[in-house]
C-alpha positions in Angstrom: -9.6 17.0 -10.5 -10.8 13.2 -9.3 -14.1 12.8 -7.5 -15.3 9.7 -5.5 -18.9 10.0 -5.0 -21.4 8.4 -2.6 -24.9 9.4 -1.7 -23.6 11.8 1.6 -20.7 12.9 0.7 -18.2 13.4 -2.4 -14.0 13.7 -2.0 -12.1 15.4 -4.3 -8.0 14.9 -5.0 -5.8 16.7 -7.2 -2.0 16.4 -8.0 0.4 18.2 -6.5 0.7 20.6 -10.0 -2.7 20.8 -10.5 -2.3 24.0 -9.2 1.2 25.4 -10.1 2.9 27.2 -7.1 -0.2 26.7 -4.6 0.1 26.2 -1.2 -3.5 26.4 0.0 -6.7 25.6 -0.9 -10.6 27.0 -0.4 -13.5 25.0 -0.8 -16.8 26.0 -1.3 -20.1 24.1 -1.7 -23.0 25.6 -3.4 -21.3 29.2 -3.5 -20.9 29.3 0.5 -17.2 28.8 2.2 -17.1 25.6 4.0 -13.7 24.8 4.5 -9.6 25.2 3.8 -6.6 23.2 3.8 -3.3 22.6 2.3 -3.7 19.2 1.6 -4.5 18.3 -2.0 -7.6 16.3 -1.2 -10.9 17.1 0.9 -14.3 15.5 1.9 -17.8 16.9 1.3 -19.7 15.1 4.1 -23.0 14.5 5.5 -24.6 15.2 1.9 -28.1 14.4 0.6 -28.9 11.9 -2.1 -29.6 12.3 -5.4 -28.9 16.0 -5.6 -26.7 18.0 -7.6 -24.1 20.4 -5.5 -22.2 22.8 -7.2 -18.7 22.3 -6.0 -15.4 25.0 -6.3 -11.5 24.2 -5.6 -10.0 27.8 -5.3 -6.0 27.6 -5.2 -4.1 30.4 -3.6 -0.2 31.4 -3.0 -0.5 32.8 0.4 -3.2 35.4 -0.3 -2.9 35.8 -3.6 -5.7 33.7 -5.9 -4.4 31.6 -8.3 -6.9 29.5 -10.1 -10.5 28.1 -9.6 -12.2 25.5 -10.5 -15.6 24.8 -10.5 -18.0 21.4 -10.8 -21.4 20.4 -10.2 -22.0 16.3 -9.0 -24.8 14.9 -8.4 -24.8 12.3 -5.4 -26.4 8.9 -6.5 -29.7 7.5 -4.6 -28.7 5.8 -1.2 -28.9 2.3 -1.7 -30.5 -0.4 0.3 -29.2 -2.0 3.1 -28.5 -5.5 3.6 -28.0 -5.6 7.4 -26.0 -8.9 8.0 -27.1 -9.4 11.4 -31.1 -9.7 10.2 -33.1 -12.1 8.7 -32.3 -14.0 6.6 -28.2 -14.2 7.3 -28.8 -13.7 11.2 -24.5 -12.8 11.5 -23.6 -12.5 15.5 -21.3 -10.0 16.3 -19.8 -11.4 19.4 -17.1 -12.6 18.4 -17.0 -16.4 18.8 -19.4 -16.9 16.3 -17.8 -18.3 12.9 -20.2 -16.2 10.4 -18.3 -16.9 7.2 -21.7 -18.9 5.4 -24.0 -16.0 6.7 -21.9 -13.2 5.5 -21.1 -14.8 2.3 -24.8 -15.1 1.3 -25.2 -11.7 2.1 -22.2 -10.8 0.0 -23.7 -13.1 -2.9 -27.4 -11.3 -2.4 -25.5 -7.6 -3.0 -26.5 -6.2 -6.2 -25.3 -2.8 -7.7 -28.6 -0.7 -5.7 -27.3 -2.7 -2.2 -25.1 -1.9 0.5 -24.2 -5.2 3.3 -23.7 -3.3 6.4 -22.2 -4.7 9.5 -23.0 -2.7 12.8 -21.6 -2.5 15.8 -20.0 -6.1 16.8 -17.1 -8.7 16.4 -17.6 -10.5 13.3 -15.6 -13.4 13.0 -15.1 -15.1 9.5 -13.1 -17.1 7.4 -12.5 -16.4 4.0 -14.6 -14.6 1.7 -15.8 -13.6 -2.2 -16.4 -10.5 -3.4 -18.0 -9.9 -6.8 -18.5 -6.8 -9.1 -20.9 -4.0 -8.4 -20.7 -4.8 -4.2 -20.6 -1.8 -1.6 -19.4 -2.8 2.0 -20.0 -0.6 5.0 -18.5 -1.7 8.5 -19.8 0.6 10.8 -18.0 2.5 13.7 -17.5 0.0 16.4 -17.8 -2.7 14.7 -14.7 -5.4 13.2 -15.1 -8.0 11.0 -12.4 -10.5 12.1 -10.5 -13.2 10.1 -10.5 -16.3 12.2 -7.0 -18.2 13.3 -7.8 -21.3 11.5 -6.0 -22.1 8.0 -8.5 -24.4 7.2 -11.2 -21.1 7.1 -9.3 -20.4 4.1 -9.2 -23.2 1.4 -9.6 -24.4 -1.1 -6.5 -22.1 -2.0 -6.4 -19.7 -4.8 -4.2 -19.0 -7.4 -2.3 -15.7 -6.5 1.1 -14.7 -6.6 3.5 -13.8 -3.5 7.3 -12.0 -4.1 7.0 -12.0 -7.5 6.0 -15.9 -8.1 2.6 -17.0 -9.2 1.3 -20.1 -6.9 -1.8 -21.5 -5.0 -2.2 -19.5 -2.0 -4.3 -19.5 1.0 -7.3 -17.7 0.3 -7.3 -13.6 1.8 -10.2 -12.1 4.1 -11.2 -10.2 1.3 -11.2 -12.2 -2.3 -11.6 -9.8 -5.2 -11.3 -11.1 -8.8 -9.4 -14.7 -10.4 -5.6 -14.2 -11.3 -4.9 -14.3 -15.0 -1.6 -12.7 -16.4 -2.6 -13.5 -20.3 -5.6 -11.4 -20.3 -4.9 -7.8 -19.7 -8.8 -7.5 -18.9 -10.7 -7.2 -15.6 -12.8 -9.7 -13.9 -14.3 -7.7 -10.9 -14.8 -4.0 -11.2 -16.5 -1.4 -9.1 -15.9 -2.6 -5.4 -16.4 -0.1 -2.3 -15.2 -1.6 0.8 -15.4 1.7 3.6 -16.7 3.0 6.4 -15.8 3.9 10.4 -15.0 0.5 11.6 -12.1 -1.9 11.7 -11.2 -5.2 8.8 -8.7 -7.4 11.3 -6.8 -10.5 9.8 -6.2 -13.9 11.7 -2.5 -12.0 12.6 0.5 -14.2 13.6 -1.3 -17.3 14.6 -3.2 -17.9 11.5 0.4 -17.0 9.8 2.0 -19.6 11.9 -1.0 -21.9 11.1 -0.2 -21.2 7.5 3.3 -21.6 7.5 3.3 -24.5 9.7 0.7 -26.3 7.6 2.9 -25.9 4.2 6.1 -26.6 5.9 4.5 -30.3 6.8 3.4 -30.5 2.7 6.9 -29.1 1.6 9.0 -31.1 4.3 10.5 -33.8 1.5 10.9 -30.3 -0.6 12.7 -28.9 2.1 14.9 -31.7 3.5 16.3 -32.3 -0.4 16.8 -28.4 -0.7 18.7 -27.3 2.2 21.5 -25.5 0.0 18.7 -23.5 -1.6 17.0 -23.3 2.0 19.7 -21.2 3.5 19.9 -18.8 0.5 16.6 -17.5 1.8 15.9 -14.8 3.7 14.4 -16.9 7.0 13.9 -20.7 7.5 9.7 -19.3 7.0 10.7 -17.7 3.6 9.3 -20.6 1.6 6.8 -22.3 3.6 5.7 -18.7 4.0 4.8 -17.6 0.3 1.2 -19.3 0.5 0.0 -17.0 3.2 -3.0 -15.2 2.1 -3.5 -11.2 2.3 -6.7 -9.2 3.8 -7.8 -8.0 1.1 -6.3 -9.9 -2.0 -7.4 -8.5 -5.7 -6.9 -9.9 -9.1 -7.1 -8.5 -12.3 -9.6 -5.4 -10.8 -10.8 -2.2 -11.5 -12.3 0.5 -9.9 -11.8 -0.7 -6.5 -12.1 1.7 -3.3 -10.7 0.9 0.0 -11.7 4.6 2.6 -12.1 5.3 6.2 -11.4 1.9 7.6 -8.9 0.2 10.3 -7.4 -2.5 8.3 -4.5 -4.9 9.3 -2.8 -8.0 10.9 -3.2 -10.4 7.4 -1.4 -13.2 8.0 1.4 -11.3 5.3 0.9 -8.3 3.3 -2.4 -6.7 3.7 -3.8 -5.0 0.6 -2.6 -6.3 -2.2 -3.7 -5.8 -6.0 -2.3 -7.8 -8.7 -2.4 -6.9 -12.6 -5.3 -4.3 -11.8 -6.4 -0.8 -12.1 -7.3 2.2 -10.4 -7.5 0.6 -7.1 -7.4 3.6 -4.4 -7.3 4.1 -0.6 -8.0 6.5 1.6 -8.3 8.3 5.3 -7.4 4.6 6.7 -5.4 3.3 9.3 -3.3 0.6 8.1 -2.0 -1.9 10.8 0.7 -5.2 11.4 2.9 -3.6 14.3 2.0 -4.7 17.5 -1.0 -3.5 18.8 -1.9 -2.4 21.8 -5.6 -1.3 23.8 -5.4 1.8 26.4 -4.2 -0.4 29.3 -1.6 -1.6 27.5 -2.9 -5.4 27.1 -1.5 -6.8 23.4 -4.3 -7.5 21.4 -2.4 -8.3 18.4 0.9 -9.2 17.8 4.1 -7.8 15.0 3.3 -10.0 11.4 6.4 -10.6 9.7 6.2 -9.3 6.1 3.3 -8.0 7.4 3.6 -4.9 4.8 0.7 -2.4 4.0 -0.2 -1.4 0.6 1.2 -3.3 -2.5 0.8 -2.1 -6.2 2.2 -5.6 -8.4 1.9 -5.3 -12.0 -0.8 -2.6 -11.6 -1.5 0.7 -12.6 -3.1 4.1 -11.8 -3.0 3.1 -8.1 -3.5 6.0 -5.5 -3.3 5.8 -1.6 -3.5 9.2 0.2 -4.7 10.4 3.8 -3.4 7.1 5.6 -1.5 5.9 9.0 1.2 2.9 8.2 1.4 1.5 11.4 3.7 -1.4 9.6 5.8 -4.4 10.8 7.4 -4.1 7.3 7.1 -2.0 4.4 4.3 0.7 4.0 4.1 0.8 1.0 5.8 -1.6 -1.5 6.0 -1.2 -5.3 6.1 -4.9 -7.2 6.2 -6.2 -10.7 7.0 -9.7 -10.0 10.2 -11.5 -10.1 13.0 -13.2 -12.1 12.6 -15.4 -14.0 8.9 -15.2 -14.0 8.5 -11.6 -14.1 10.6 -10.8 -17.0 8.7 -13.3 -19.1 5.3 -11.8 -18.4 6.8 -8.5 -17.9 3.8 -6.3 -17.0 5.1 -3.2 -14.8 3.8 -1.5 -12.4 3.2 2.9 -13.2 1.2 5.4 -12.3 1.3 5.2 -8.5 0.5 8.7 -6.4 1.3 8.4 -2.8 -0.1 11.4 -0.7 -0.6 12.9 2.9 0.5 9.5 4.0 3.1 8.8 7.3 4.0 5.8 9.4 7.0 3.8 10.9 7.9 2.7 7.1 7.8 4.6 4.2 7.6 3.6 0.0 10.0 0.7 -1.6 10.4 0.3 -4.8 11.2 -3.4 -5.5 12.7 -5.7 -5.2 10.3 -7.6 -7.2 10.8 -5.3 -10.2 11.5 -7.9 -13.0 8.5 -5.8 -15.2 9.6 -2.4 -14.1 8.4 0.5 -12.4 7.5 4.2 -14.1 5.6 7.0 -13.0 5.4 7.2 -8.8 4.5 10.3 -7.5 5.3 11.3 -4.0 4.2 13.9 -1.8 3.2 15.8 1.4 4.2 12.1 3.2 5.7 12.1 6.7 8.3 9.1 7.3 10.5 9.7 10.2 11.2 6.2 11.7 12.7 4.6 9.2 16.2 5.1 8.0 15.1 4.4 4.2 12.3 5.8 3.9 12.2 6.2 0.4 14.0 2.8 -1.0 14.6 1.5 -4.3 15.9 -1.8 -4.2 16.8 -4.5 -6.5 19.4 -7.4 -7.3 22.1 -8.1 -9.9 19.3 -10.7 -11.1 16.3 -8.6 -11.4 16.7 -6.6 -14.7 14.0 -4.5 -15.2 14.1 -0.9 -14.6 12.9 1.9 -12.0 12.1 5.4 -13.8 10.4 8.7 -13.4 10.1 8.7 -9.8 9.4 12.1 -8.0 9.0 13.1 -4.0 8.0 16.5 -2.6 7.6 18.5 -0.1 8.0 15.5 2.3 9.7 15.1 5.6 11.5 11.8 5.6 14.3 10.5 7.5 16.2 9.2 4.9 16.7 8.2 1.1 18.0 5.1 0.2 19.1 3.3 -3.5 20.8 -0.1 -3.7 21.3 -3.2 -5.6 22.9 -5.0 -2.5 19.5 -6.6 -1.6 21.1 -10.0 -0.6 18.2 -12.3 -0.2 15.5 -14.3 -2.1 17.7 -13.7 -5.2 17.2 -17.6 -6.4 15.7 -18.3 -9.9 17.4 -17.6 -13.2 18.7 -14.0 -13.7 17.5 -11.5 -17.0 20.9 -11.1 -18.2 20.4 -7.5 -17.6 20.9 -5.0 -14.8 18.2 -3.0 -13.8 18.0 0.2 -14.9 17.4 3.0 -12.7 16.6 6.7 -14.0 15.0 10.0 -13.7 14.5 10.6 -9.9 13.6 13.8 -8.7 13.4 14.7 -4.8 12.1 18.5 -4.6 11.7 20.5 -0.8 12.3 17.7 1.0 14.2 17.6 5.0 15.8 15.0 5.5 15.9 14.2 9.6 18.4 11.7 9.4 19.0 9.3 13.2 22.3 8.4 15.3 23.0 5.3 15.3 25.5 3.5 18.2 29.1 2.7 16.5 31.2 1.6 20.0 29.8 3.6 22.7 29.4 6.1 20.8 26.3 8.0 18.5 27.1 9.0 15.5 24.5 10.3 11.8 23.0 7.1 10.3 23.5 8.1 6.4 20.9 10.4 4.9 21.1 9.5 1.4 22.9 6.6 -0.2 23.2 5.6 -3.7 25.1 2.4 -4.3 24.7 1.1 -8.2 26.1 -2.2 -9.2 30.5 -2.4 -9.2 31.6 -1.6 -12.1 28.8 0.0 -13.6 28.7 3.7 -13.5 25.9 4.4 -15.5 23.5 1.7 -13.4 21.5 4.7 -11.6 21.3 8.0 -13.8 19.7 11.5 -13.7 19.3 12.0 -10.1 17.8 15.2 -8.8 18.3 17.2 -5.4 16.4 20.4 -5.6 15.6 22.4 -1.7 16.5 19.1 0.2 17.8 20.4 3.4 19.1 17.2 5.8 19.7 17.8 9.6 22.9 18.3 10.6 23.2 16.2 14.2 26.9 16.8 14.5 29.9 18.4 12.7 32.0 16.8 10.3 29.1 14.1 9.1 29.8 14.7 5.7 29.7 10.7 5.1 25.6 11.0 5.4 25.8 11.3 1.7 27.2 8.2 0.1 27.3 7.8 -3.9 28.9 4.8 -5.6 28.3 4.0 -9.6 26.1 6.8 -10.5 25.9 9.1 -13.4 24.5 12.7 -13.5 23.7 12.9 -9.8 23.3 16.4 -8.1 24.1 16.4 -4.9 23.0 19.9 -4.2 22.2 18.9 -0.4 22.1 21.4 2.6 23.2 20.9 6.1 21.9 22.4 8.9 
């Protein structure tokens, strides 16, 4: 059982076999009945400080009790509150304001009894630090707001961006300094929550970004147009020293709950060779966006992904909207030839009560492998690989121990045919992929237009490297039920240089 504390209220999260065979859950606080669900998480709220509850988890099998278990946490003091818009940081929430000085002092003044607090407002900013022992609430109704401006975000940082280690652009959020030797942390214990919103600069400060390097790169580029078009867009390279929104570095103990966050200039939250980094019942944005009378108030980010373990571990993300231009979710661990030579892989990554337009990949930045995901009660029915594991014949690496249930996805995809960004010298070695495990899962499947005519996209394909048959091994189908849209679409299964694969799948 994992709690996350404050002083009004405590959430608790379990894993999926915490409870063998249960399918509902009862929760009481301080012997009374106070809620239910079949979700393996829930939130004690509107609590009172520094008092000790007696809290009970009781698992059930339809009626039937099956376990109980029983704690007693005691909710910390409330801390104070450093209230940016007050003496002596005076921040303006209207929106035109540049507040990046104010809000950084009040970030520096924070100590480990403090809380900095926006309230209700538009709080534009540029880039900002964030140091150990900080707590950041952003009230309902209010956004704190990157600005548009690359120059908000030097002097650049040293971070690392598809699987390369560079100088980028400096995030929203900074958290920690980059350092791949040292397999300690240098910024732990970081809160960032609340009811409000944390907004990037979006595709203009991307632009800004790209646009900026490509005038530093152009000799670079004009001398390099063979390795140019190898690339997956003519923005690929210029593109790698966009920042993030919230960018940590060798961190631990970071929280990320309750918030709108979105529309980085690329990925959004992103944690590099850290630990036990976890998010929660947020609402994670880079699609186009949209306000009730349909006026765009932000535009699609390309690569604009959503929540991306690199080199980390014991990484959690449950109760969360993807709203995604790109990937959800993407699992890293850096890059040929780079990320074989520091080869620090990414494991222990639980994914949970989580939907949205894109679902969990795998790669392909895999170089220092990827062990131990742990998928489950996830909705991802819009698009076609919603679970993906993906790599290249340069890679190496591996991908094992991977498990999804009782999810709803619309399809199941894993390939070695990812044909771009593949430059830098190879490992020598295939990747290995093994031990993946899909249990009471429907598979929805979507029609897709060949001629004039709709026919099933595939629901699951496996495609290992030619010539290879043991490349991808010990595959598991177990209750996985795919949607039959029309008879005779037997080719919605596709498997090509595998080993030991079940393909125990039903149609309906």
């Amino acid at each position: 059982m994992n709690t996350i504390v404050f002083s009004d209220e405590i959430t608790l999260w379990w894993d999926l076999d915490t409870f063998e065979n249960a399918d509902n859950y009862r929760l009481y606080l301080n012997g009374e009945q106070c809620g239910e669900t079949t979700k393996t998480h829930y939130t004690f709220s509107n609590l009172q400080a520094k008092r000790a509850y007696h809290v009970c988890v009781e698992a059930y099998k339809g009626e039937e009790l099956l376990q109980r278990e029983e704690l007693c946490i005691h909710t910390p003091m409330a801390k104070k509150r450093i209230d940016v818009t007050k003496a002596p940081y005076f921040a303006k929430g209207d929106g035109k304001t540049l507040n990046t000085q104010a809000i950084q002092k009040a970030l520096d003044d924070c100590t480990a009894n403090d809380v900095v607090y926006f309230p209700k407002g538009t709080y534009l900013t540029g880039a900002l630090n964030v140091h150990s022992d900080t707590e950041i609430y952003v009230d309902e109704n209010a956004i704190l707001k990157g600005s548009a401006d690359e120059k908000d975000y030097l002097p650049k940082i040293k971070s690392r961006f598809e699987g390369t280690e560079l100088l980028c652009y400096r995030s929203l959020f900074n958290l920690g300094e980059l350092d791949h030797e040292n397999y300690g942390y240098n910024c732990r214990n970081v809160a960032i929550r609340g009811k409000g919103a944390v907004l990037g600069g979006g595709k203009p400060l991307a632009v800004s970004m790209q646009d900026a390097e490509r005038e530093r790169l152009k000799d670079y580029l004009a001398q390099n147009q063979e390795y140019v078009k190898t690339c997956e867009t003519v923005d690929t390279i210029p593109g790698r020293v966009r920042g993030r929104l919230v960018h940590m570095c060798n961190c631990e103990n970071i929280l990320l709950s309750g918030l709108t966050l979105g529309f980085a200039p690329s990925w959004n939250i992103h944690f590099i060779y850290s630990k036990n980094i976890v998010t929660y019942g947020c609402t994670i944005r880079s699609e186009q966006w949209q306000t009730a009378d349909g006026s765009i108030q932000m535009e699609p980010v390309w690569n604009g992904d959503g929540w991306d373990p690199d080199s980390s571990e014991d990484c959690t993300v449950f109760d969360t909207l993807f709203d995604t231009y790109d990937d959800g979710i993407a699992i890293k661990s850096g890059k040929n030839p780079e990320g074989n030579l520091i080869n620090r892989p990414t494991k222990n990554v639980r994914i949970f009560d989580c939907r949205g337009k894109h679902g969990v990949a795998v790669g392909s930045e895999l170089s220092g492998g990827v062990e131990n995901v742990f998928v489950w009660d996830c909705e991802y029915l819009h698009s076609q690989k919603s679970i993906n594991l993906k790599t290249t014949a340069k890679r190496g690496g591996y991908i094992k121990n991977v498990a999804v249930k009782n999810c709803r996805l619309l399809g199941i995809s894993m390939v070695t045919s990812v044909g771009f960004n593949n430059d830098g010298e190879g490992a020598g070695v295939l990747t290995e992929i093994s031990d993946l495990h899909f249990e009471n899962i429907r598979l929805k499947g979507s029609p897709v237009t060949v001629g004039e005519v709709k026919v099933p996209s595939r629901t699951v394909f496996i495609e290992g490297f030619d010539g290879n048959e043991n490349y991808i091994k010990n595959v598991t189908f177990k209750n996985v039920v795919a949607e039959r849209l029309q008879q005779g679409d037997t080719h919605r299964v596709v498997i090509k240089n595998a080993e030991s694969v079940n393909t125990e799948i039903l149609f309906e």
